[in-house]
C-alpha positions in Angstrom: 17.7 3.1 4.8 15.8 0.9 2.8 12.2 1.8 1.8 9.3 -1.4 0.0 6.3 -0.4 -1.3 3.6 -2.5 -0.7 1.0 -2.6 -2.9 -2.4 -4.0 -3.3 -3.8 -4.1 -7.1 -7.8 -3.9 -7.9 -9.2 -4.3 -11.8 -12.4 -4.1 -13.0 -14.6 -1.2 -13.9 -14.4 -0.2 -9.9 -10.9 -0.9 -9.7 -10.7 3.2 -8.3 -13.2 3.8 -5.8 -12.0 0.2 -4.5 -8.3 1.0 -4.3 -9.7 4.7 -2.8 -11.8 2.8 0.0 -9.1 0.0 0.7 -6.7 3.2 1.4 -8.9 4.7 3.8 -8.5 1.5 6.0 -4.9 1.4 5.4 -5.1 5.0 6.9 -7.3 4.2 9.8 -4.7 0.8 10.0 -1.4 3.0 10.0 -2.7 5.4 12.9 -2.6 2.6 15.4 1.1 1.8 14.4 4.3 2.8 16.3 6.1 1.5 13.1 7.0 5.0 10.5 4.6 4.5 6.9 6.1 7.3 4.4 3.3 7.6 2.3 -0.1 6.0 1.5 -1.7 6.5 -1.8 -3.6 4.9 -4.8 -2.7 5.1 -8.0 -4.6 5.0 -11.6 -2.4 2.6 -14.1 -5.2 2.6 -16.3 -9.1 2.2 -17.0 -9.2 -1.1 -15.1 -6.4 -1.3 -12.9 -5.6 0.6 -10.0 -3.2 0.4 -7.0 -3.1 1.1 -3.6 0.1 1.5 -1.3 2.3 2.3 1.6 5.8 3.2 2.0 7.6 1.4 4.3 11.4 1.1 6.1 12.8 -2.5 5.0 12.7 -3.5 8.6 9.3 -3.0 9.3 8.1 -5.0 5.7 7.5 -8.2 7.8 4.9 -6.7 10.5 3.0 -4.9 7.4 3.3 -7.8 5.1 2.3 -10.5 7.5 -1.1 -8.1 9.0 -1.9 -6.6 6.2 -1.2 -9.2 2.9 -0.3 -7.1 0.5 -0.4 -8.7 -3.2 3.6 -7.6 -3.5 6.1 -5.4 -3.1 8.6 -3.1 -4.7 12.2 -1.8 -3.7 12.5 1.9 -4.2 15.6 3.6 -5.1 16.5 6.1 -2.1 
C-alpha cells in the first residue's frame, strides 16, 4: 500500500499558529470521512515557513486532493 502526504505550506511571521489552526479543520474535516487518514500534523521547517498535513492511502489521494486543495503532495517510502 501506497501512502501521499498532502500538504499545505503557510510563510510569514504567523506561518505556525496558521498551519496549527488550518489542522484543527483538517481534524474536524477527517472525522466526517469513511476514507482511513494516517496521521495529521504541522510541521516547523523554519522561522517563516510551516506545513500542515495528512497521510493518506494512494487511492483515496483524489477525494482529499479534489475537497480539500492541498498545495502538493509527496510519496512516502513504506
Amino acid at each position: 500500500m501506497r501512502r501521499l502526504k498532502l500538504i499545505w505550506d503557510f510563510r510569514g511571521p504567523n506561518a505556525e499558529k496558521t498551519a496549527a489552526h488550518h489542522e484543527i479543520h483538517l481534524k474536524e474535516y477527517i472525522t466526517n470521512q469513511t476514507a482511513e487518514v494516517f496521521k495529521t500534523a504541522h510541521e516547523v521547517l523554519n522561522e517563516y515557513h510551516t506545513i500542515t498535513y495528512i497521510v493518506v492511502k494512494e487511492e483515496d489521494m483524489k477525494l482529499f486532493r479534489d475537497q480539500l486543495k492541498p498545495h502538493r503532495g509527496e510519496w512516502l517510502d513504506n
